[in-house]
N, C-alpha and C positions, 0 to 999 in steps of 0.2 A: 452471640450464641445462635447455634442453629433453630429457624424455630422448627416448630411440633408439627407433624403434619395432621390434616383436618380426617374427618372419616365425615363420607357422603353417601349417602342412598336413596335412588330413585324406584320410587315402587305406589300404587295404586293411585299416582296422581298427587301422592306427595312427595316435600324433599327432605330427609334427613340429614342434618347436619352437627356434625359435635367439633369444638374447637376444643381442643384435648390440651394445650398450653392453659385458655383459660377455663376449662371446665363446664363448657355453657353448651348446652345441647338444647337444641332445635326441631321440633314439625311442624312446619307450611305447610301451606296450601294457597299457591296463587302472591306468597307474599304474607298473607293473613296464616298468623302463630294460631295453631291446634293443641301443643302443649310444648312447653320448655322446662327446661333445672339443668340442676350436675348430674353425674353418671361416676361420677368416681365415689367406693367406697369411705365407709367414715364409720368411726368407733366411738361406743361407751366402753371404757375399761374401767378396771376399778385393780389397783395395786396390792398385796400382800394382808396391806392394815387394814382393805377395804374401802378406801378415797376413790372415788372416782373421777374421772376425766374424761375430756376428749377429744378426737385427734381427727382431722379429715385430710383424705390424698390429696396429695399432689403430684401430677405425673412431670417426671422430672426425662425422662426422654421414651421417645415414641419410636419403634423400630417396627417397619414394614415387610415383612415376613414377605409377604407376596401381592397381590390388587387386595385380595379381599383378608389376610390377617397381620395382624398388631399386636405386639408386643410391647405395651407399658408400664415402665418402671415406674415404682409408686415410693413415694416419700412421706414418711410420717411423723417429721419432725423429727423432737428429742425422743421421740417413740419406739419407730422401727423402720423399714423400708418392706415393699413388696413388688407384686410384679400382678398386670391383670392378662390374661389371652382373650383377644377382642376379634372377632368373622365376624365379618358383613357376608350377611344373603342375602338373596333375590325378596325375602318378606322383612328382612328388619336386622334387629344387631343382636349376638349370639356374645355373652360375656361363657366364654369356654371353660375358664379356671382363674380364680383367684388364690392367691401364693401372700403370706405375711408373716417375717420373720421380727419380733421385738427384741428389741436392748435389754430389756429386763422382763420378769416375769408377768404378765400382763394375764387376768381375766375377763372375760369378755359379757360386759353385761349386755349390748344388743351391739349387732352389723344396721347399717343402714348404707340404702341408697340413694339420695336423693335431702341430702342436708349436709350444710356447711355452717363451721362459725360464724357469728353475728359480727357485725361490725359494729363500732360505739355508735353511729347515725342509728341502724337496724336497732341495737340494745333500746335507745331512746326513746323509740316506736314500738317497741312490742309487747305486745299485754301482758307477758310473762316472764320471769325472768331465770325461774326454778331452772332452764338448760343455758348453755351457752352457747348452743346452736337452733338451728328452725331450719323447716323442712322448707324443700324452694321448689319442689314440683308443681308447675301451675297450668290450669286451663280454664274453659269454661264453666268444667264439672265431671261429675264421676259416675260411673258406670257398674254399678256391684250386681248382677242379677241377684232379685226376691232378698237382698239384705233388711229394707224395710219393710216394715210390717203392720198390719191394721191401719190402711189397705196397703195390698203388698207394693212396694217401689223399686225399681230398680236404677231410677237416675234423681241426680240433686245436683241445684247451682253450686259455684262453690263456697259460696259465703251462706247457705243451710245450713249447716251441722253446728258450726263453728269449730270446739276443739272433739274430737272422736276417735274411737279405734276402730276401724270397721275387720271384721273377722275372715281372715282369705280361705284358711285351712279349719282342722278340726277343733278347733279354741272359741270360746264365743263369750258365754258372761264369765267364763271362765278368768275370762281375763279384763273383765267389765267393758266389754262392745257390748253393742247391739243385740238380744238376744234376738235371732232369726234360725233356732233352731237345724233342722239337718239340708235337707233340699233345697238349693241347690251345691250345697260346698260338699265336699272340699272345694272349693274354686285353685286354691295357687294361683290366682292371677288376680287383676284390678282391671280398669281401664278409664282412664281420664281422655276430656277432646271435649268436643261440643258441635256447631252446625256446620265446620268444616272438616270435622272427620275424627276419628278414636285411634288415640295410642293404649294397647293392652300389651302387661308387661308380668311377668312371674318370673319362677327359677324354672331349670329344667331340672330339676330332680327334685326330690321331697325333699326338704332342709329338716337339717339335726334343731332347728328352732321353732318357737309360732309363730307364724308368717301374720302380718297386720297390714293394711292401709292406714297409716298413720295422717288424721288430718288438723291441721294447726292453725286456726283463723281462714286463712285462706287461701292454704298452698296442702300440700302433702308430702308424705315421703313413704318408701317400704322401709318398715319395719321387722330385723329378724331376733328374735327377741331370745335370749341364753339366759341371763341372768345367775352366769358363774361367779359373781360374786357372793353367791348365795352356795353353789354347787360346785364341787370339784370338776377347775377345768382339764380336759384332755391332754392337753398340752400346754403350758405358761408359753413358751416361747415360740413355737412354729405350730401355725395351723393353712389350712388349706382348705376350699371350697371348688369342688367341681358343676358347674353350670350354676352359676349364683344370678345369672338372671337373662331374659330373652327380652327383646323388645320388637312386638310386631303392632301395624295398622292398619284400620279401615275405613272404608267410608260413614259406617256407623258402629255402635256398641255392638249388635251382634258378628258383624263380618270381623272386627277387629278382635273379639273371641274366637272366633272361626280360624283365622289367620294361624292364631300363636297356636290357637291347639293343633294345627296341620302340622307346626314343624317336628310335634311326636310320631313316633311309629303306629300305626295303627295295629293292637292288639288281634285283628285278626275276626269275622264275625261272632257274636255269637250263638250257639243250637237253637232252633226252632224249637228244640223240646223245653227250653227254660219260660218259653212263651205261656203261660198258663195264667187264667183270669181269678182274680179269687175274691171270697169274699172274707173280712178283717172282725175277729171276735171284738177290736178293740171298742167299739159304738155300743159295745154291750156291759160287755166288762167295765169300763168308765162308769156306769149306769149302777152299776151292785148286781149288775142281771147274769148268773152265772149256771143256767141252765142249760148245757149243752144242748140236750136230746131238743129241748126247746126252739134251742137257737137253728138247731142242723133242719128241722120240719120247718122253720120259717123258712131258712135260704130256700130250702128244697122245692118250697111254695112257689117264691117268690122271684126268686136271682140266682139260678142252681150256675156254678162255676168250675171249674176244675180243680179251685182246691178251697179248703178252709183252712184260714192260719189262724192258729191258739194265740192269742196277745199277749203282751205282760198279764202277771196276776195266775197262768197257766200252775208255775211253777212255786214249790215251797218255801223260796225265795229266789230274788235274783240272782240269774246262774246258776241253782242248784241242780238244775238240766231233771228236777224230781218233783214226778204230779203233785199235783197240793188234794190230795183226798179228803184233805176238812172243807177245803172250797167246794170241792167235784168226788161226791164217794162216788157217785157210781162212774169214773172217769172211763176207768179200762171198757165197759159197756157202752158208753157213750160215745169210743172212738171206734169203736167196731160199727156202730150203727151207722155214725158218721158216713163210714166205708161201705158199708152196705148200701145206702142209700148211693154212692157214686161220685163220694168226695173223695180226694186226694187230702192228705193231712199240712200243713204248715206248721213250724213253730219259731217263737219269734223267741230271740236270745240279746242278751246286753252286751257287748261287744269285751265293756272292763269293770263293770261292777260286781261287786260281792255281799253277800249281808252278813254272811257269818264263817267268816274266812276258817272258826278253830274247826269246826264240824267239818272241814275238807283238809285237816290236818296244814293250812297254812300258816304263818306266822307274820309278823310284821316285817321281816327279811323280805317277805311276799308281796307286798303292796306298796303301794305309793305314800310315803313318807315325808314330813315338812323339815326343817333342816333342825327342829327337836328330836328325832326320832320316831316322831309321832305318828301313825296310820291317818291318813288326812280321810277327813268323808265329805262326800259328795252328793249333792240334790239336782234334778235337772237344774231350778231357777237359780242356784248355787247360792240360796239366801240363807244366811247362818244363824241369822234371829227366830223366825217365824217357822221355820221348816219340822213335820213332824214322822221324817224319815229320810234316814240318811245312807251311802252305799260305800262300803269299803272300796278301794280302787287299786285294780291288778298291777303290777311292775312284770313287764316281758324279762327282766332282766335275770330273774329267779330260774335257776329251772324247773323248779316245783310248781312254778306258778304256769311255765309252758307246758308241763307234763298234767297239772289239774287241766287247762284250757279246751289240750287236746282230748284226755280221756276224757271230759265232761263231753266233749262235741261226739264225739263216736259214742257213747253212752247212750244221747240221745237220739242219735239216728240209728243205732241195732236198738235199743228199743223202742221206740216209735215207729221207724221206717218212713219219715219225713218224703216228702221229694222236695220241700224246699226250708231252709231257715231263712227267716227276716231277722237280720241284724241290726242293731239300734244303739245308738246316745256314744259313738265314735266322738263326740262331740261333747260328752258329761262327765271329761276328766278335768283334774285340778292343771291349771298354767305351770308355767315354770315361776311366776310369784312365789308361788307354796311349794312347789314339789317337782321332781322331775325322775325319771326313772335310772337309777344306778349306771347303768352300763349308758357311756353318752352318745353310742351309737344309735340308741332307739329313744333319745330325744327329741324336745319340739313336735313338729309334725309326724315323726316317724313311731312314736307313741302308737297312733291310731294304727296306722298302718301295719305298723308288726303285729298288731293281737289280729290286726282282721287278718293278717297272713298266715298266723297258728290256726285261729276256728278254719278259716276257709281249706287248707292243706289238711286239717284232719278231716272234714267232713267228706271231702274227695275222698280222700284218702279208706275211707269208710263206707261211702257210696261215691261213685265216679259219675254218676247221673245226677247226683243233688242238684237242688239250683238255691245261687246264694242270694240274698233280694239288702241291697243296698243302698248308697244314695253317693252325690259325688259325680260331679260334670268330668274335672282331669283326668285328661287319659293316662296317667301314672297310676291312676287306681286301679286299673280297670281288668288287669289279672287277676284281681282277687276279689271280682265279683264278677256275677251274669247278667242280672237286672238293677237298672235302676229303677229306686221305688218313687216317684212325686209326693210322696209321705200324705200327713192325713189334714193338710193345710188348716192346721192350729191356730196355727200366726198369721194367715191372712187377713183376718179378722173376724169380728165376730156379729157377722150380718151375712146372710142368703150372696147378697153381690158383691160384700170381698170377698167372700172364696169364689167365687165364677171368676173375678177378677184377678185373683190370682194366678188361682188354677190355668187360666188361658196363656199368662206369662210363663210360667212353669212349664207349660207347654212349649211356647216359643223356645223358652234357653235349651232344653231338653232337644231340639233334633242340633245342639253343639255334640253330645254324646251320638246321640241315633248316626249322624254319619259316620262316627270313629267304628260304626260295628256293635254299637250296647245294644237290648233291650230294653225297653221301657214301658212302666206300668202306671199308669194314669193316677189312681187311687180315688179317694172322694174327701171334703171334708164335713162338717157336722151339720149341715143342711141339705132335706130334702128337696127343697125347691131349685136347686144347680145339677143337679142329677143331668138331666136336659145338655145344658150346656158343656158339661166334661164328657156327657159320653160323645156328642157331637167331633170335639177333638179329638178324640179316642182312637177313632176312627183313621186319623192320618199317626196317628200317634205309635199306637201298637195293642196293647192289653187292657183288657177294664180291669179296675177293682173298687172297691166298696170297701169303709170301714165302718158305714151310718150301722147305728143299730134297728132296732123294730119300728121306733119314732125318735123325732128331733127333737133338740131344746125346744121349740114350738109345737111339739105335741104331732106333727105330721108323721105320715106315713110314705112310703112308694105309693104312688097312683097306679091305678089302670094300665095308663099310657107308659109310663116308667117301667113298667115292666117289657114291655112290647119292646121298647127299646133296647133294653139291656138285652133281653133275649136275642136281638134281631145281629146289636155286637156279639155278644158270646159264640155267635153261629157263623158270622162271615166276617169276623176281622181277618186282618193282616196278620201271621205268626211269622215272619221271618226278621230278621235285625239288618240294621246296615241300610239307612235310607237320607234323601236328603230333602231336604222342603222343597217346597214347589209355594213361593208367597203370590197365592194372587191377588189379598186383598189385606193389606197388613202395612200395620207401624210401625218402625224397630223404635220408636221411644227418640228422644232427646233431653236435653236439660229442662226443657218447658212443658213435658208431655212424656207420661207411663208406655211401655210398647203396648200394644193390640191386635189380635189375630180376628179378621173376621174369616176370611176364605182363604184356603190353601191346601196342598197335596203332598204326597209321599211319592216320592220319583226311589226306583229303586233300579238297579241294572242286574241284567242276568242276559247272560250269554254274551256280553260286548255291547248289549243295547239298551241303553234307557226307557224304562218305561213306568208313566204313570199310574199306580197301581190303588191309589185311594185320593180320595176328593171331601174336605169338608167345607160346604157353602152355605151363606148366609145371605139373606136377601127380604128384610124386613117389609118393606115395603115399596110401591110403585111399580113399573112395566118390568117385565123379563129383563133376566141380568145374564151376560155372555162374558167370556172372558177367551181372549184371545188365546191364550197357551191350551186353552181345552177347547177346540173346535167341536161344533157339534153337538154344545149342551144350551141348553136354556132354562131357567130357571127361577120361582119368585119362589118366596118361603126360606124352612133349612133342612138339609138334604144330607146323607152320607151317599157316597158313591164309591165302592169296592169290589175291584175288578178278583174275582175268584179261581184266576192263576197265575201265570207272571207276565200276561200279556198285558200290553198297555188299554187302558179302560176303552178305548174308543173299537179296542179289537178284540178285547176277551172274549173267549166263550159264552163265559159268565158270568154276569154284571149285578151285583145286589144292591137296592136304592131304598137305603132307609129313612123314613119321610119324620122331621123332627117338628115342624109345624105347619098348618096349612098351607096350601099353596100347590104348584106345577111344577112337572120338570119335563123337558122335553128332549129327548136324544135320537141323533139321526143313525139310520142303518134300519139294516134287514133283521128280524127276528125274526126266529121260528117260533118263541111263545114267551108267553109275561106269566108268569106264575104270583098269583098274588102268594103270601103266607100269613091267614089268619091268625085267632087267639087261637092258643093251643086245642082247646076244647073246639073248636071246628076246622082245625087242620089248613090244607092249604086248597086251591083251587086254580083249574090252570084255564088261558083263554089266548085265541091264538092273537098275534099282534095282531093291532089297528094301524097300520102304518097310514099314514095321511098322503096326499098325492107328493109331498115332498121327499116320503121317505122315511118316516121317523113316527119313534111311541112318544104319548103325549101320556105324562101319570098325572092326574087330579085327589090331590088328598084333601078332604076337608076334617073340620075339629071331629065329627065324629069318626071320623074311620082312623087318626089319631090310637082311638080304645080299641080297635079291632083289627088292624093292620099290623103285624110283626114287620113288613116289608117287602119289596116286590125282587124278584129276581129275573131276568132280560136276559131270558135261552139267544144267542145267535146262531144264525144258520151257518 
């Protein structure tokens, strides 16, 4: 027999290799394995009576289309046969389409890639024996950004977990993973490797299933989970999957996210006007504290923004898109004031929950159903014991239920006049365990995605200036929203330094989106004392927001200096999209270590030419710190540095330096004048530069000026 020819790919210093007769696929480095398994699909089915089984390919011949596509026929026993379309490119391997035709009528309880039957040796070894297959994906470790949580993680050896689901798409306890709530997923990808470099792998289009990292002792597999033996399959006999998986790498977990997210289209920038900073009723509302006129004289005080967003608890129930005037009688006055004072309004909506579906004239045809007929309900923790409120859950498949979604969303923006909705808990619907939605095109992952395709298309459609505030790294999401939101880091933990900790990784995964073109808004979580720290990021990031209420679980407030701050961002951030890092002082993480940002920048390009347009630095202690890619700065302390057009900072007009702890900063060039800008109540004051005989402003902030200092602004001549 002839044998199979190999498929090889050289790319960032690694070499891919798959032996497609035996199934065994390869990344090196140098000789030294980054990750191996099989790559040929493999089936849970389950027959007519309900039995299940299981069946993994065999490519039974390889046909070379051209250098870079393949054509492999696939064998599935006494099963069925198929066929997979396999391109090699320049970043990795492109499975194009998968094609499978059974012998009999066959439902599909999950797809897998990356598991094969056990053999009687394997059987004899392995702690389990419930499958008749194990997953054989293996490496050092795995790469999920902010999957763990308290404090947040984004890397684990692989003998950590032991057995796990970890949640790629919109599914989380839902399906009993790791609850790590919305930010950063959807992901659709993974990424396993370790010190010699990261394989990250997903599909190329949303799956009709919910996408999992499945992990089993000490290997892994993906997981796409159907569970038609529960739900009428589409087809018994022939089904077919367009882009069922990508496989790209890099030198670390972020670059190897980087990699596969490039092989999308980029969606294109988004508006500067979605740019708006705001501050989140939710710190309030959590609290019992539901005093608008209250809450609007605080912000106004305090953290005045561009808009305030009404949180959950706004409305008379979830979805009802209708004031709760037992909560808020004086609502309608209270949002006029709001307005008055110089806020823009926000309101935050549940993506697919309902509380009282007959009141909107729906039925149980309307919603998401267990395979009794029954209207299944849902809690975020999805705990069924303890839980003392639960939320109907939409089915797109209705069209009453696309006609409620829509005129619910246009409802409330002709009457509110929003400019933006914050959408929420894409992610607090029931699995395909329990339920799944009628029409099996808006299954699995495509669930979330159609409702947020209905709210997002009416609200356009309603107002064409809205802006929609969502969450979700994949650029497959990314037409049906404007902003990514960093949420209100919950699940970081519940200490002042896991959420700084967080928060700063959240950061880091967050410019994967910022270069496809998103917006991003920072947010805060339930401590005062990181304030500091996130807006620092902020700054290379893109928008402040705020969701703390008046005081913390600790009884804090905003300081003095916290405000100075915040002020000093609301005034001279960044408003444009479409940027890329600039690491100058940073760890993307490994298996033995969390990633970390201390110093780094926002490169943005305008006109053909790159330019560095924000700078966040850190500098705790000992002599001036320089950094070679920014010529011309010096610095002890921490510092924001944003250039106030699109010139790169060393040549802008004008340069704003917001001083975040004591310390110097010293920049070379001519200035026509340093503008200090005071506390509000004593304005700003201008002084012409001190240039030294070298040429350059030296700034000196000590803790007191800290309370008195907004920030300095560097006129250039």
């Amino acid at each position: 027999m002839k044998p199979l020819p190999d498929v090889q790919i050289a790319a960032e210093q690694m070499l891919f290799s798959w032996k497609t007769d035996k199934d065994q696929a390869v990344l090196e480095r140098d000789g030294r394995i980054v990750w191996q398994g099989s790559l040929l699909p493999s089936f849970e089915l389950a027959d007519e009576n309900g039995l299940t089984s299981y069946t993994d390919a065999i490519a039974s011949n390889v046909s070379a289309l051209s250098d870079s596509r393949y054509e492999i026929e696939l064998a599935f026993g006494e099963f069925g046969r198929g066929s997979l379309q396999v391109i090699s490119e320049a970043w990795g391997i492109r499975f194009a389409g998968l094609e499978v035709e059974w012998h009999r009528p066959a439902s599909i309880v999950a797809l897998y890639f990356g598991t094969k039957r056990m053999t009687d040796m394997q059987r004899r070894a392995a702690p389990s024996l419930a499958k008749p297959f194990w997953p054989n994906w293996k490496a050092e470790g795995y790469c999920l950004p902010c999957a763990g949580t308290n404090p947040t993680r984004s890397f684990w050896r692989f003998f950590d977990m032991g057995d796990a689901l970890l949640p790629l798409g919109s599914y989380g306890d839902a399906m009993g993973t790791s609850y790590a709530a919305a930010y950063p997923r959807p992901l659709y990808a993974a990424a396993m490797g370790g010190g010699d470099g990261w394989m990250s792998f997903g599909p190329g289009e949303i799956p009709d299933a919910a996408l999992s990292l499945q992990l089993k002792s000490a290997t892994a597999c993906l997981q796409y989970l159907y569970r038609e033996d529960l739900w009428e399959a589409p087809d018994l006999l022939n089904r077919s999957w367009s882009e069922p998986l990508r496989l790209a790498w890099g030198a670390n977990g972020f670059d190897a996210y980087d990699r596969l997210y490039q092989t999308f289209p980029v969606n294109g920038p988004k508006s500067s006007i979605h740019a708006k900073s705001f501050v989140c009723t939710w710190g309030d509302f959590k609290e019992g504290q539901f005093n608008l006129r209250a809450i609007t004289e605080r912000i106004s005080r305090s953290a005045p923004a561009d808009m305030i967003v009404l949180d959950e608890y706004w409305e008379t129930c979830d979805s009802s898109g209708i004031p709760d005037y037992n909560r808020f009688p004086e609502f309608d006055r209270d949002i006029a004031h709001m307005q008055a004072e110089g806020f823009e309004l926000a309101v935050w909506q549940s993506i697919g929950w309902i509380d009282q579906p007959e009141a909107f004239g729906l039925t149980d045809r309307d919603l998401l159903c267990g395979a009794d007929g029954k209207p299944r309900l849902w809690r975020w923790s999805g705990d069924p014991i303890y839980g003392e409120s639960y939320h109907y859950c939409l089915d797109p498949s209705s069209e009453r239920t696309r006609s409620f979604l829509a005129e619910r969303t246009r409802s409330v923006v002709n009457r509110l006049n929003p400019v933006a909705l914050k959408l929420d808990f894409g992610y607090g619907l029931p699995g395909p365990d329990v339920s799944v939605p009628r029409r099996p095109e808006f299954r699995g992952e495509r669930l979330c995605s159609e409702l947020l395709k209905i709210i997002t298309g009416a609200a356009k459609e309603a107002k064409p200036d809205i802006t929609i505030i969502y969450y979700g790294l994949h650029p497959l999401l990314h037409d049906y929203f404007d902003v990514i939101n960093i949420d209100d880091l919950g699940d970081a933990g519940d200490s002042a330094e896991y959420e700084a900790l967080g928060h700063n990784q959240r950061c880091m995964w967050s410019a994967l989106a910022a270069r496809r073109g998103m917006l991003i808004n920072t947010s805060t979580g339930y401590y005062w004392d990181t304030l500091e720290r996130i807006l620092l990021n902020t700054a290379v990031v893109g928008t402040n927001g705020l969701t703390l209420g008046a005081t913390d679980r600790t009884g804090k407030a905003m300081t003095a200096s916290q405000r100075l701050r915040w002020l000093a961002l609301d005034k001279w951030r960044r408003r444009g999209s479409g940027w890329t890092p600039l690491w100058l002082d940073a760890d993307f993480g490994d298996v033995s270590r969390e990633p970390v940002i201390r110093s780094w920048g926002r490169v943005e390009s305008h006109t053909g030419r790159d330019s560095i347009t924000a700078l966040a630095l850190r500098h705790a202690s000992g002599d001036e710190k320089a950094f070679s890619q920014v010529s011309g700065i010096r610095f002890t302390g921490d510092w924001a540095l944003i250039a106030q057009d699109d010139q790169d900072i060393i040549h802008c007009s004008e340069l704003a330096c917001i001083p975040f702890a004591p310390g110097t900063l010293a920049i070379e060039g001519v200035f026509e004048a340093v503008i200090e800008f005071r506390h509000p109540d004593e304005g700003e004051t201008t002084r012409v530069s001190t240039a030294d005989h070298s040429g350059k402003v030296t700034l000196c902030i000590s803790d007191k000026d800290l309370n008195e200092i907004v920030g300095v602004l560097l006129v250039r001549k």
